[in-house]
Structures are given as structure tokens and as C-alpha cells.
C-alpha positions as CSV (number, residue, x, y, z in Angstrom):
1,X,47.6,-53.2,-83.5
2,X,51.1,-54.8,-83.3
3,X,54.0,-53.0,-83.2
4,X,55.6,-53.3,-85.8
5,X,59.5,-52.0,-87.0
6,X,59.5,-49.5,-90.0
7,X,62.0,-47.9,-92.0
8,X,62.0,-45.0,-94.2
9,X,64.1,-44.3,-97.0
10,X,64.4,-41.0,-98.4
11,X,66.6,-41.4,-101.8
12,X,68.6,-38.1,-102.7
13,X,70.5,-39.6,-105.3
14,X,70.5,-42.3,-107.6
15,X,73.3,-44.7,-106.4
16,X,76.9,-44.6,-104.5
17,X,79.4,-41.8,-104.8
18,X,82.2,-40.4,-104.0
19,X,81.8,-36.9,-105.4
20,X,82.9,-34.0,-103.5
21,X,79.7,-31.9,-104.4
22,X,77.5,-35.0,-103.5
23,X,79.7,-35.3,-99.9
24,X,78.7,-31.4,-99.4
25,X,75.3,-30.8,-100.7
26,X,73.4,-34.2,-101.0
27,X,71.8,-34.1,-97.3
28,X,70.6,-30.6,-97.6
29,X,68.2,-32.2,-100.3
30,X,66.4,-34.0,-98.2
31,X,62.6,-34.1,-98.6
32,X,59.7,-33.4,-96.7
33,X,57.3,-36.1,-97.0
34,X,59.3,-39.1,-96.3
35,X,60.0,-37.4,-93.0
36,X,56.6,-36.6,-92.7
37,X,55.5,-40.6,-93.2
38,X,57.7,-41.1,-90.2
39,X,56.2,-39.0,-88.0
40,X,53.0,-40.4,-88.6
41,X,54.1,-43.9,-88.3
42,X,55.6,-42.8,-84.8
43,X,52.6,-41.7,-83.8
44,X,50.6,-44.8,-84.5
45,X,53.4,-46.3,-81.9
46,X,55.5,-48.3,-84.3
47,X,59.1,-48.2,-84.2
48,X,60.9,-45.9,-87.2
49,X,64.1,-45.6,-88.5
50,X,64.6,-43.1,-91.0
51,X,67.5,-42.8,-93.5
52,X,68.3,-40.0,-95.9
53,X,70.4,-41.9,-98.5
54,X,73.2,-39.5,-99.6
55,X,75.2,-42.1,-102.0
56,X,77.4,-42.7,-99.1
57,X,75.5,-45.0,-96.8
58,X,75.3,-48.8,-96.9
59,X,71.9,-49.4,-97.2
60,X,72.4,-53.2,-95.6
61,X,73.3,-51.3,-92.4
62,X,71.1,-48.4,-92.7
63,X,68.0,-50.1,-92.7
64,X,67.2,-52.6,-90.2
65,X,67.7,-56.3,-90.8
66,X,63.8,-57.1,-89.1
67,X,61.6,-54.2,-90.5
68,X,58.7,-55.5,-91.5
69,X,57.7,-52.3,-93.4
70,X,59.9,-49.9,-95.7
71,X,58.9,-46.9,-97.1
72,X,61.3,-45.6,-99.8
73,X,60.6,-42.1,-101.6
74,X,61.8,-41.2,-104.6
75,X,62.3,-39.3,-108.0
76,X,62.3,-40.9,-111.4
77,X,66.0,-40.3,-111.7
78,X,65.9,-42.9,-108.0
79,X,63.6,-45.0,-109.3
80,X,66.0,-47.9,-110.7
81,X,67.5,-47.8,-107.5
82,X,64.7,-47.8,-105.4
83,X,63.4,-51.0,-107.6
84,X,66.7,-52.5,-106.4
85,X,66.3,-51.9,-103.1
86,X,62.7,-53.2,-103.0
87,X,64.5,-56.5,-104.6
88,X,66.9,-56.4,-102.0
89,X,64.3,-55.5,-99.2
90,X,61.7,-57.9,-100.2
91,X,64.2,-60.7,-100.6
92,X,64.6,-60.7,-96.7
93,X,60.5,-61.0,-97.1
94,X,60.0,-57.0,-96.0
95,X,57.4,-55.3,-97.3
96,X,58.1,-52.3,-99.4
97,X,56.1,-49.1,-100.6
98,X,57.1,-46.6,-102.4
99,X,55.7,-42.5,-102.6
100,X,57.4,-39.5,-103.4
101,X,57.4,-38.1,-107.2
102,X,57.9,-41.5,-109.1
103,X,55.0,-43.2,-107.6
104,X,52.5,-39.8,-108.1
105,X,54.2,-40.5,-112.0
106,X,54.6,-43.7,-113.0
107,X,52.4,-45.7,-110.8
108,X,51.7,-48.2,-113.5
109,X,55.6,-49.5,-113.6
110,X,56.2,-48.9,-109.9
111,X,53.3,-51.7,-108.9
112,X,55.6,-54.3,-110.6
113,X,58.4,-54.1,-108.4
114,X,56.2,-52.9,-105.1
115,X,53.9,-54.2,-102.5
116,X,51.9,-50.6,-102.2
117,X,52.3,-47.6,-104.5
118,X,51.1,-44.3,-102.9
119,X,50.1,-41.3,-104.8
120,X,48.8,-38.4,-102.6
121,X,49.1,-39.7,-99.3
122,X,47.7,-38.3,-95.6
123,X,47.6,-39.6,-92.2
124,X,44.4,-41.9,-92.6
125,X,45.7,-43.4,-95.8
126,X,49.2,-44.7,-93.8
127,X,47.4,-45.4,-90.9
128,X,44.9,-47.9,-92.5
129,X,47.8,-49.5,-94.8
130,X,49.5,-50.2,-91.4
131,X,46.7,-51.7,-90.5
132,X,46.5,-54.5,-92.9
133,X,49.5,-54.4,-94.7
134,X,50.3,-57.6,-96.4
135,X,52.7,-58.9,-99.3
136,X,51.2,-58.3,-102.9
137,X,52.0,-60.5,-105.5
138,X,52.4,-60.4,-108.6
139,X,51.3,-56.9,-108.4
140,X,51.3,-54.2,-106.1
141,X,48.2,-52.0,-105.2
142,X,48.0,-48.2,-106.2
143,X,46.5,-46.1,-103.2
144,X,45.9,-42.3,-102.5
145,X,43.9,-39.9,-100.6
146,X,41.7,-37.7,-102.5
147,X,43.8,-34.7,-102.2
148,X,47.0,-33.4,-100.2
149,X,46.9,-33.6,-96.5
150,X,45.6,-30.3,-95.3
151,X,48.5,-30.2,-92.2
152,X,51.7,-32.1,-92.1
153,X,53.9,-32.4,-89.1
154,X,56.1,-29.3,-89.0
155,X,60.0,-29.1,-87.9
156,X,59.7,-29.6,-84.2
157,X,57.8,-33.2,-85.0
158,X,60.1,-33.9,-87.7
159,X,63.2,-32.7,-85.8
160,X,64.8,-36.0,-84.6
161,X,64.8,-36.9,-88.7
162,X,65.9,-33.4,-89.7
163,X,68.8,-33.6,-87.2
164,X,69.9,-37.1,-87.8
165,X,70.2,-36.0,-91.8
166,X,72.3,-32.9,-91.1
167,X,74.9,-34.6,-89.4
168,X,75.8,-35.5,-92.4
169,X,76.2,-32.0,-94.3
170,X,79.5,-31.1,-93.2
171,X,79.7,-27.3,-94.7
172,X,76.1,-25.7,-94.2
173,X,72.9,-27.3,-93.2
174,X,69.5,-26.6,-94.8
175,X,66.5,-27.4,-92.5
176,X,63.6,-28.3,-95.0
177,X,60.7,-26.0,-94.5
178,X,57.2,-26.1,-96.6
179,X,54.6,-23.3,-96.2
180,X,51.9,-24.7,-99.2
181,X,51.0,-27.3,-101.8
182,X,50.6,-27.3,-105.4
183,X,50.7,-24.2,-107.5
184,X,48.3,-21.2,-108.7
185,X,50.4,-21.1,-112.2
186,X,49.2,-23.5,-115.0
187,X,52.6,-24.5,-116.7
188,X,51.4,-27.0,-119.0
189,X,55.0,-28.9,-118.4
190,X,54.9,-28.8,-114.7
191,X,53.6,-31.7,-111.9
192,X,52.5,-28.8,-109.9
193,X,50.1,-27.2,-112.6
194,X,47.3,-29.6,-112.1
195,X,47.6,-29.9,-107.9
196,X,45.0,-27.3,-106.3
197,X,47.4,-24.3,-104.4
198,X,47.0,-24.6,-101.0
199,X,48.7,-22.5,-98.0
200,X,49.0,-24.5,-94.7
201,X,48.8,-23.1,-91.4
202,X,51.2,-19.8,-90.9
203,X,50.8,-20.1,-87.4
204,X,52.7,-23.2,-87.1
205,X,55.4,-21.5,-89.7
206,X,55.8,-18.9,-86.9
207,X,56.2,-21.6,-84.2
208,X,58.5,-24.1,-86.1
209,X,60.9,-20.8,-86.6
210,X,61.0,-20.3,-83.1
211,X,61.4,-23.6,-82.2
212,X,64.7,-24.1,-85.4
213,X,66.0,-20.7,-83.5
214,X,66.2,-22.7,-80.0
215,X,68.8,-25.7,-82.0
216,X,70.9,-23.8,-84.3
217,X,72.6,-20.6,-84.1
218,X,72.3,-19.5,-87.3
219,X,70.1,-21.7,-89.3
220,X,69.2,-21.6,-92.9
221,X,65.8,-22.6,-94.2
222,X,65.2,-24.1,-97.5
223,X,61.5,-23.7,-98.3
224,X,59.6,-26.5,-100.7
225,X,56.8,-24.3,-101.7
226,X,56.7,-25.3,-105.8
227,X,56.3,-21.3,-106.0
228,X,57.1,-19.1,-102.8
229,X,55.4,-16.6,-101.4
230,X,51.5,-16.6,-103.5
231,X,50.6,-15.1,-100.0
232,X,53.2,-12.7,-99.7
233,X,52.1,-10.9,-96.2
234,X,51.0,-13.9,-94.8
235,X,54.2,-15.4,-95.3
236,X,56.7,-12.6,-94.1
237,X,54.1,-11.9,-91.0
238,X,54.5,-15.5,-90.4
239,X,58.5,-14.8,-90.1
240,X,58.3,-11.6,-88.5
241,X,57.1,-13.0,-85.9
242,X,59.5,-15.4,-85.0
243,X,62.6,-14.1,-86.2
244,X,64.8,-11.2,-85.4
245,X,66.5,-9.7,-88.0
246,X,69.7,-11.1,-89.0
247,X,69.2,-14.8,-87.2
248,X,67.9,-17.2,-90.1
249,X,68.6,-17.4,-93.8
250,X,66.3,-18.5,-96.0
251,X,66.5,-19.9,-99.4
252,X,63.3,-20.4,-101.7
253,X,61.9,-20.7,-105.4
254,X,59.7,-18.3,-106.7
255,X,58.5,-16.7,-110.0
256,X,59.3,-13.1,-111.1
257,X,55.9,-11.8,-111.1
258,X,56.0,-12.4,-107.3
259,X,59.5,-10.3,-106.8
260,X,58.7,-6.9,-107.1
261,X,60.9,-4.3,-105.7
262,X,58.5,-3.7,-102.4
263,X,58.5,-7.6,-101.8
264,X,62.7,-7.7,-102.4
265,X,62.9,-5.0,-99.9
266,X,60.8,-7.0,-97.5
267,X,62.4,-10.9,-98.4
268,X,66.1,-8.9,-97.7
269,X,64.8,-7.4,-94.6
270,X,63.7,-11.0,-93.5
271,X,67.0,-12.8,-93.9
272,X,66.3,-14.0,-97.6
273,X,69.4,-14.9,-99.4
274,X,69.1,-17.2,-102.2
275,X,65.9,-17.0,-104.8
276,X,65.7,-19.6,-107.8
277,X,62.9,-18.1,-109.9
278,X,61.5,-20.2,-113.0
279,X,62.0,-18.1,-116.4
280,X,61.6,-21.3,-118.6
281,X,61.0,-20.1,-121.4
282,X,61.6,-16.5,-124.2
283,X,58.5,-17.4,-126.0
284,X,56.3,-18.9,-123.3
285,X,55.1,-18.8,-119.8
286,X,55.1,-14.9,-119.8
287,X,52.4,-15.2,-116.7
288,X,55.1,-16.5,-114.4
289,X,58.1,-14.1,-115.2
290,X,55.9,-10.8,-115.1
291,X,56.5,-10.4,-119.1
292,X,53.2,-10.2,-120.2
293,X,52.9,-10.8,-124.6
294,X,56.6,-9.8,-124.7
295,X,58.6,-12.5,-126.3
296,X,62.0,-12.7,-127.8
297,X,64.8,-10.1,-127.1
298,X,62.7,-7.5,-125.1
299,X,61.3,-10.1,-122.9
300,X,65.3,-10.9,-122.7
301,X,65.8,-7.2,-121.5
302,X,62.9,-7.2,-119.3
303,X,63.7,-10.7,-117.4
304,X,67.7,-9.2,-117.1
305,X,66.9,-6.2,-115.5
306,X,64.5,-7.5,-112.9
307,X,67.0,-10.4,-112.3
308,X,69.4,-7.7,-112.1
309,X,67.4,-5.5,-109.8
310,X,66.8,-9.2,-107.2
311,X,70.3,-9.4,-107.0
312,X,70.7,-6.0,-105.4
313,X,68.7,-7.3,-102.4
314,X,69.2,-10.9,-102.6
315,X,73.2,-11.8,-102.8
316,X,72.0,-15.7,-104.6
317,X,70.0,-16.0,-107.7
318,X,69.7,-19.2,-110.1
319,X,67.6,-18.5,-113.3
320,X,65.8,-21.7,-114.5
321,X,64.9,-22.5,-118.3
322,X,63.9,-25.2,-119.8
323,X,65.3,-26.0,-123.2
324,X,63.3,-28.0,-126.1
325,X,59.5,-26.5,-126.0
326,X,57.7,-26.9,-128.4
327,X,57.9,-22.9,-128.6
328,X,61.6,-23.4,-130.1
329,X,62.9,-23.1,-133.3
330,X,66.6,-22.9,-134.6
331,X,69.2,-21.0,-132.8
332,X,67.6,-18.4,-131.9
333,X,66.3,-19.4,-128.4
334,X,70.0,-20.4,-127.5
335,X,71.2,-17.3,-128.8
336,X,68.7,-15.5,-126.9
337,X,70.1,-17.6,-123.9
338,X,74.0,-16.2,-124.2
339,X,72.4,-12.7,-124.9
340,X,71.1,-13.0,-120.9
341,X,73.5,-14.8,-119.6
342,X,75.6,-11.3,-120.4
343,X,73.4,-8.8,-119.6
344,X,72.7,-10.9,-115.9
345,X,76.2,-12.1,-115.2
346,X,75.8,-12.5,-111.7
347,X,73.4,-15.4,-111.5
348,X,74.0,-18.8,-112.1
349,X,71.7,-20.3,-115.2
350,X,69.9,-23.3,-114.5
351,X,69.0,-25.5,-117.4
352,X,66.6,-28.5,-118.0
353,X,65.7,-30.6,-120.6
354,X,61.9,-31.0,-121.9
355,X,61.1,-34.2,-120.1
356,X,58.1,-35.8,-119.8
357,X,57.1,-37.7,-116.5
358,X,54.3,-40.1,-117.1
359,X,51.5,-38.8,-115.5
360,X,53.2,-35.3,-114.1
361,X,51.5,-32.9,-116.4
362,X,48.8,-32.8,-118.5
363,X,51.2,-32.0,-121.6
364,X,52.3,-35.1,-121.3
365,X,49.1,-36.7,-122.9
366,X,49.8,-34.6,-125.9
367,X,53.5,-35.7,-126.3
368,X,52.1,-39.2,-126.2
369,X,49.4,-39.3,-128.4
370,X,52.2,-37.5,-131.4
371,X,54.2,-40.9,-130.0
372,X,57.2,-38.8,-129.1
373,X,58.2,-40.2,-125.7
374,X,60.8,-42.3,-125.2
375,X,61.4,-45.3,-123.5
376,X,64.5,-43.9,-121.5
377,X,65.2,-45.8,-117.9
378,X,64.3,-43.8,-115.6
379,X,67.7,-43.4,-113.9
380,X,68.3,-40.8,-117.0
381,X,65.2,-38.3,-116.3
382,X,66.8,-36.0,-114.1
383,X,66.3,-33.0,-116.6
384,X,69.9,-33.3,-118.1
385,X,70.7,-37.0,-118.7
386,X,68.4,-37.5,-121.1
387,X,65.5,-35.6,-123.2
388,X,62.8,-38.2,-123.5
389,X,60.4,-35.9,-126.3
390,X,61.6,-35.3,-129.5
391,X,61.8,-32.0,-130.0
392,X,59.2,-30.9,-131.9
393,X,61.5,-28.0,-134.3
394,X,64.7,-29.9,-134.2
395,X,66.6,-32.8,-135.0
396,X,68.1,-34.3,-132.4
397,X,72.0,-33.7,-134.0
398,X,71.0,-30.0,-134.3
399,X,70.1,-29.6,-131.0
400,X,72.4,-31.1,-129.0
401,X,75.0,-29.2,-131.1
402,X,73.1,-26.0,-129.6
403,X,72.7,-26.9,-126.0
404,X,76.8,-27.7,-126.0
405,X,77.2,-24.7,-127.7
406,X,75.3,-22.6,-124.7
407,X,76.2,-24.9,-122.4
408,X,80.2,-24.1,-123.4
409,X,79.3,-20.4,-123.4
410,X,77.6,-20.4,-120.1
411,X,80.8,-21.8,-118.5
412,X,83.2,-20.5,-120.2
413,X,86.5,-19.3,-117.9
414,X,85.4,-15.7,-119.2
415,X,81.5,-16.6,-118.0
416,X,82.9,-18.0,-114.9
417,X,85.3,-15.2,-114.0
418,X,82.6,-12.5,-115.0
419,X,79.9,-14.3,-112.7
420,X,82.5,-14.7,-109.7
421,X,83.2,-10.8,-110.1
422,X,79.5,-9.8,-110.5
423,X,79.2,-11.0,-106.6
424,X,81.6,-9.6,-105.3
425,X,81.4,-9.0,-101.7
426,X,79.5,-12.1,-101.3
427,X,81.9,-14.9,-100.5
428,X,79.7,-17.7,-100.5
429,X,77.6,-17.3,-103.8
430,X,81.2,-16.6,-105.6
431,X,82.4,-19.6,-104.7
432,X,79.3,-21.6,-104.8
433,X,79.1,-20.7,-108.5
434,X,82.7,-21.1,-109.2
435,X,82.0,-24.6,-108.0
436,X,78.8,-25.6,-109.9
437,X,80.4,-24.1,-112.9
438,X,83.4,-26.5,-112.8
439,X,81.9,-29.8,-111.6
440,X,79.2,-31.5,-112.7
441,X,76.9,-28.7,-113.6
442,X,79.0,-27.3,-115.7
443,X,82.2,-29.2,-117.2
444,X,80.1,-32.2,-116.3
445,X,77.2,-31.2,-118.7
446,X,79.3,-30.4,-121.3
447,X,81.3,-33.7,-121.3
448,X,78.2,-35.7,-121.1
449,X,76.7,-33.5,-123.9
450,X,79.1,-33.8,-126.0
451,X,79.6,-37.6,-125.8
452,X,76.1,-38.0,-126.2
453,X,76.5,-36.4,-129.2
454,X,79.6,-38.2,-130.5
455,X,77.5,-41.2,-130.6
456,X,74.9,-40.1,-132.8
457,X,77.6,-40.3,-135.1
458,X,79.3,-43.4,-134.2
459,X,77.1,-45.8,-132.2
460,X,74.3,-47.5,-134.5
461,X,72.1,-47.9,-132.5
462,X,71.1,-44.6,-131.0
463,X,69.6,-43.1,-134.1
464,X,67.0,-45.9,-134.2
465,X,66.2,-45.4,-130.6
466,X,66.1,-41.9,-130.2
467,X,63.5,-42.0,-133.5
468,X,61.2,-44.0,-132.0
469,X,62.3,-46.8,-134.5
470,X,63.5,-49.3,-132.4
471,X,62.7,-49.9,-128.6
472,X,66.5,-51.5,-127.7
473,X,68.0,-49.4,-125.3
474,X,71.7,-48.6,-126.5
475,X,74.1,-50.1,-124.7
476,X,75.8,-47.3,-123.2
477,X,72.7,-46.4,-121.3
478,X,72.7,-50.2,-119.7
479,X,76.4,-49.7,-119.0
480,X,75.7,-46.5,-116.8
481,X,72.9,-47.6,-115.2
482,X,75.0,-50.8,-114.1
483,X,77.9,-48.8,-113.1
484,X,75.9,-46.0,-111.2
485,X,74.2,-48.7,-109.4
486,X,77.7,-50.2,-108.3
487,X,76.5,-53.7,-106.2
488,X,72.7,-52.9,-106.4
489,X,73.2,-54.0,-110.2
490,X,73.0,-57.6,-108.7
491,X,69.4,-56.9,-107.6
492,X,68.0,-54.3,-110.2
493,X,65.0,-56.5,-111.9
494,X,66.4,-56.3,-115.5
495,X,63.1,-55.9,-117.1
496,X,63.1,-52.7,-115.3
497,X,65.4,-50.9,-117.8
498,X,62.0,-50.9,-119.8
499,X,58.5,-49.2,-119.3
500,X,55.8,-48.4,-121.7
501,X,56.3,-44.6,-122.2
502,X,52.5,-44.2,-123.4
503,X,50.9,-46.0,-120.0
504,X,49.4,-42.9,-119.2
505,X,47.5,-42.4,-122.7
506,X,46.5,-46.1,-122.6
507,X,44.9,-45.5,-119.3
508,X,43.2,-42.4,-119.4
509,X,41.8,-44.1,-122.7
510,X,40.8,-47.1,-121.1
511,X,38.9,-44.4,-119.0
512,X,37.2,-42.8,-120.8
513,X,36.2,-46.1,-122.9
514,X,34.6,-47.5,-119.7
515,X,32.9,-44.0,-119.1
516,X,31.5,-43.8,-122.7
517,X,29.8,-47.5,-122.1
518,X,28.8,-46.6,-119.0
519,X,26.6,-43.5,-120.6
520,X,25.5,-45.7,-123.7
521,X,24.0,-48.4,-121.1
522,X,22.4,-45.3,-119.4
523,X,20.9,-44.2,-122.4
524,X,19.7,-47.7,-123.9
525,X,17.7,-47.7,-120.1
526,X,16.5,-44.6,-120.6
């Protein structure tokens, strides 16, 4: 096989910057898999050069001029500038393929503006596309294994990527860590939900530990897992193993009903010190907070005391909802919201937007079939720019009017000062929070919010748009987009502002058409 020159581009973010937050935190989100591809490209013997895009890097420089082969990954919220990039790549007559998230989601759009999409993807499946890779035109082809990769290289193969991407976190560094696929919960919302759960090999968890504790005094582990710790022993045998007390933190998201008091002893004992569990919802998804049929304000005073009772053993804690279920109705949810965020003022609230992600869940069928999914660029679905389902209970005035209004009490100076209090002794998460709170997390949701809201009131054409009425994008979407995207404007194909939001209905229709005629043929033999 020839050699051939590879990149691999891992985007973090959805275009330049110059935040602060972005300079600090941005290559501690680095992924997995696209590290993962390069590994495996390695070992075929090609030449790699992998780049965690950050927003700061010139991507002219970072990748080389001769590849012959980029692999970019990416979310949706990426995906206008990974489309850009492909321009830009495949200009200079590089082949391009995209994975990651976007691709698994809307492989439909992504074949217009790539040579290979990849959905799941393992070792054979890269190793024959290497093989015979070739330009596709005027479509790309759609390829994946038939299930997750049962191992992936862990940190010591992946170290000369994870290294290279750190040196770009100047405060801490996060070493990406992943100890199982998919999910045992069945969140109807979630990408996860429908992916089979599946723990890889402990073993080598105990052996890449060993191997982190040989390069960094004091390292800090960020774990993947969609929900950490399903096979609790197993996981802090793994660890026990390999690490003495005190010499690695760890950082992972979980779900309540896995954080009982015996298993927060044992997580604290093993160096755990951040824990993001999922309570999504006060009227929904009781089997993942450990609330059972209670809904309302006593699942409220349920989920508060056992957040309040992690956060005696773990000194981080970020509580995730996601606001707009179908499960909401009037103010009460939000009210609900501000009634936890008092009674649990020591962790920092997380909140998402319903969004729907083409093919991510099977929900998402539902939403489509009601025609409630808009046509937003993708650059907006990153949980908080945009809502793309109309809520089913609300108008959309109405309930942006309640998410400001939470959103204002959430970070409020009193909020802030009562959450920076609440961890005391804990220098790190106080100031952590302090600094979400007041950048773009915080004041920066609100003042998007509330402009977003303004113009429901003064810009014509987002009431026609966000009704379903009209498919023009308003003009102040196309405005950030080109802005965001700074000089990869220039090569951002311009039909790619637009994708049919109901491409995964019309498929699995088209399915099941060609299934039906195939059983009416059978029978007419028969």
C-alpha cells in the first residue's frame, strides 16, 4: 500500500476566537475518537498529523499542504465549519472525511460537502477506506461498521496526540479517558439511548493509569463514558490498582441512581472530584435520577438532597436539565428550577435546549413526523443557540421569556455569591463557577436570550421561520454564522446554511416502503 500523508482534525469549537474561557478550557475538550483514527492510521504505516482545533490555530498551517487524506471530526454546532474546511481542503484536491457526532447525525447533508461520511467506525472500516480511497463526486459515500469497535487504542497509543493537544491548555490539563460505549438508560432525547452499553477492557484502564502516572505529576482524568460507572467495582478495581491515593483526579458524568452514599465514599477515596450527573427533567426520566414516580416539588427535594449529600464527598458538581420537553407546561417547571437552584446552591446548573439531531434519537422521528423541526444551521445546535422543536406547551415568546427569567435568577450576583460561598474551602470549583457564571454561560446566555427575544418583536421575519411558515433563514442567523466563521466565510458552500430537517423521516420511510414491497413480492410468489 502506498504511504500516504494524513491529517486529522479534531474541531472543539466552531470557528476563531479570542475568548479567555476558550484560551483556557478549549483543549481539555478534546475527543477520543479522532485520536483514535490516528492511531490506527499510524499503524497501517502512513504518516499522521493530528490537530486539535482550539479556535486559535490557522488551519492553512496546521494541516499539511500535501495530505492526501483528512479526517475532520465533529459536532453539529462544527459542522458549518468543517464543510468549510472540506471546501478549503478539497480545493487543494485532498480528500476529506468526516466522523464524529455530525456524521453518526446528519449523514444525508454531510455527503454533499464530503468524499466519505463515517458513522460507527473500527479499525477494518479505516483500514479498507485507506485502501482505495478516491475522490467522490457529486456525492460522498456513507460507511460504517456494524457496531462500535470492541477496543480502541488507550492513552499510551494515543499519547503523542494527547500531549501535543495539552500543550495548549495553559491552566490544567485533562487527559481524555473512556472506559465504555453507549448507554444502559433509554432517554428517548439522547444519541446514546439507542447504542448497545458496552464496557471495554478494565485491564488496560489499569495500565493506561499507570502509564498517565509515569508523564504527569498530578494528572487529571476526564472520562467519556455517556454515563460513568454502570460497572461500579469494576471500575474503581480498575483504578485501585493503578493509583495511589491522592495522585490523579478524575472528572466524569454520571446519573444519580449510580451515586449512592457507599459509591461517593469509594469515588472520593479514588481521587474523584468533579461529577456532572443528568437530572433533565422534574417530570421525566425518574429512572436516571433515582426518583422513582416522584415528580414535581418532592422529586425537587429528593434530587437537592442527594446533590447535596455528592457534594460532601465530591468538591465539583454540575446539574444538567434540559428545558422544553414535551413534559412542560407554563411556569411551573422553571419555577421548580429556582426552587433547586436554592435548596442546592453549591452546584453549578447546566442547562440545554430540546434539540433534535437528525438521526441521534429515536424521538426525533416523532418531532418530525408533528413537522416541528426546524431548519436551523447547524452552527446554532449547540444546546443554547438555538431550540430547533417547537415546544410542544409553549409559545415560543412565552418561553424564552421563562428561560431569561431562570436564566437571570440562576446568575444573579446573589446566586453567584451564594454558590462561591457554598464551596468554600474549595478554591478551584469557587472560582470555576464564578467564572462560568459571568462569561459566556452565564451573562452570555442571558444576552443572547434576551436578544433573541427582542426580535420576536422587531425582526419580521423570525416569527414566520420559527412557525414553520417560511423556510428563509433570518438574517441575523446568516450574519453570525459569517462572522463566527471569520475568513472560512469565503469557503463555506452557501447552500449549506440549509438542510432538510425531516431527512431522517423521509428515509426511514423510504425504508420501510422498499421493505413492504419486498414482502408483497414474497407473498405474490408464495
Amino acid at each position: 500500500m502506498k504511504k500516504l500523508r494524513i491529517g486529522v482534525l479534531d474541531l472543539v469549537t466552531k470557528g476563531p476566537t479570542k475568548a479567555l474561557y476558550a484560551r483556557l478550557m478549549h483543549a481539555n475538550l478534546a475527543g477520543i475518537m479522532g485520536q483514535v483514527v490516528a492511531v490506527w492510521c499510524e499503524e497501517e504505516g502512513h504518516d499522521v498529523t493530528h490537530v486539535c482545533y482550539t479556535g486559535f490555530e490557522d488551519l492553512d498551517e496546521a494541516i499539511p499542504s500535501d495530505a492526501d487524506i483528512v479526517f475532520i471530526t465533529a459536532f453539529s454546532q462544527a459542522a458549518q465549519m468543517a464543510y468549510a474546511a472540506s471546501a478549503l481542503l478539497r480545493s487543494k484536491g485532498v480528500i476529506t472525511v468526516l466522523g464524529g457526532p455530525h456524521a453518526r447525525c446528519y449523514p444525508e447533508d454531510s455527503v454533499k460537502y464530503f468524499d466519505y461520511v463515517l458513522g460507527f467506525t473500527d479499525k477494518p472500516l479505516i483500514k479498507d477506506l485507506l485502501a482505495d480511497a478516491t475522490r467522490q463526486t457529486p456525492v460522498g459515500v456513507y460507511q460504517e461498521a456494524a457496531q462500535q469497535p470492541a477496543t480502541i487504542p488507550g492513552v499510551r497509543e494515543r499519547w503523542r496526540f494527547i500531549e501535543s493537544t495539552l500543550e495548549k491548555a495553559p491552566w490544567f490539563k485533562i487527559v481524555p479517558m473512556i472506559g465504555s460505549l453507549g448507554c444502559p438508560y433509554t432517554c428517548s432525547f439522547c444519541i446514546d439511548s439507542v447504542v448497545k452499553y458496552q464496557p471495554l477492557d478494565f485491564g488496560q484502564i489499569t495500565e493506561d493509569l499507570k502509564f498517565l502516572l509515569t508523564k504527569m505529576e498530578r494528572p487529571i482524568v476526564g472520562w467519556h463514558d455517556p454515563n460513568f460507572g454502570v460497572r461500579f467495582d469494576e471500575y474503581m478495581d480498575a483504578i485501585e490498582d493503578a493509583v495511589p491515593p491522592g495522585r490523579i483526579d478524575f472528572a466524569a458524568e454520571s446519573s444519580l441512581a449510580l451515586l449512592s452514599e457507599d459509591h461517593l465514599k469509594r469515588l472520593k477515596r479514588n481521587g474523584f472530584a468533579a461529577m456532572l450527573p443528568g437530572i433533565e427533567s422534574w417530570y421525566d426520566v425518574g429512572n436516571k435520577s433515582k426518583s422513582g414516580s416522584k415528580q414535581g416539588l418532592d422529586k425537587v427535594h429528593q434530587v437537592s438532597e442527594h446533590i447535596n449529600m455528592i457534594m460532601e464527598y465530591l468538591p465539583y458538581n454540575q446539574s444538567n436539565f434540559v428545558l422544553g420537553l414535551d413534559s412542560d407546561e407554563g411556569t411551573e417547571p422553571f419555577e421548580l428550577t429556582k426552587k433547586f437552584v436554592d435548596l442546592t446552591p453549591g452546584t453549578f446548573p447546566g442547562y440545554s435546549l430540546l434539540s433534535a439531531f437528525g438521526r441521534a434519537a429515536p424521538l426525533n422521528l416523532g418531532y418530525q413526523r408533528e413537522n416541528r423541526v426546524l431548519a436551523f444551521p447547524f452552527h446554532f445546535l449547540n444546546n443554547n443557540h438555538a431550540m430547533n422543536v417547537k415546544p410542544a406547551n409553549y409559545e415560543w415568546r412565552e418561553f424564552y421569556d421563562n428561560v431569561i427569567d431562570l436564566t437571570k435568577y440562576t446568575f444573579s450576583k446573589k446566586a453567584i455569591y451564594k454558590r462561591f460561598k457554598a464551596n468554600k474551602g474549595r478554591s478551584i470549583p469557587r472560582w470555576l463557577n464564578v467564572v462560568r457564571a459571568i462569561s459566556s454561560e452565564g451573562f452570555g446566555r442571558i444576552k443572547y436570550h434576551s436578544e433573541i427575544r427582542r426580535r420576536f418583536d422587531t425582526d419580521p421575519e423570525f416569527d414566520p421561520f420559527f412557525e414553520g411558515e417560511s423556510t428563509k433563514l433570518p438574517q441575523f442567523y446568516v450574519d453570525r454564522v459569517k462572522h463566527d466563521l471569520g475568513d472560512l466565510w469565503e469557503w463555506l458552500p452557501k447552500e449549506s446554511l440549509e438542510h432538510d430537517p425531516n431527512a431522517y423521516l423521509k428515509a426511514e420511510d423510504a425504508k420501510q416502503q422498499v421493505t413492504q414491497l419486498t414482502l408483497n413480492k414474497r407473498e405474490a410468489v408464495g
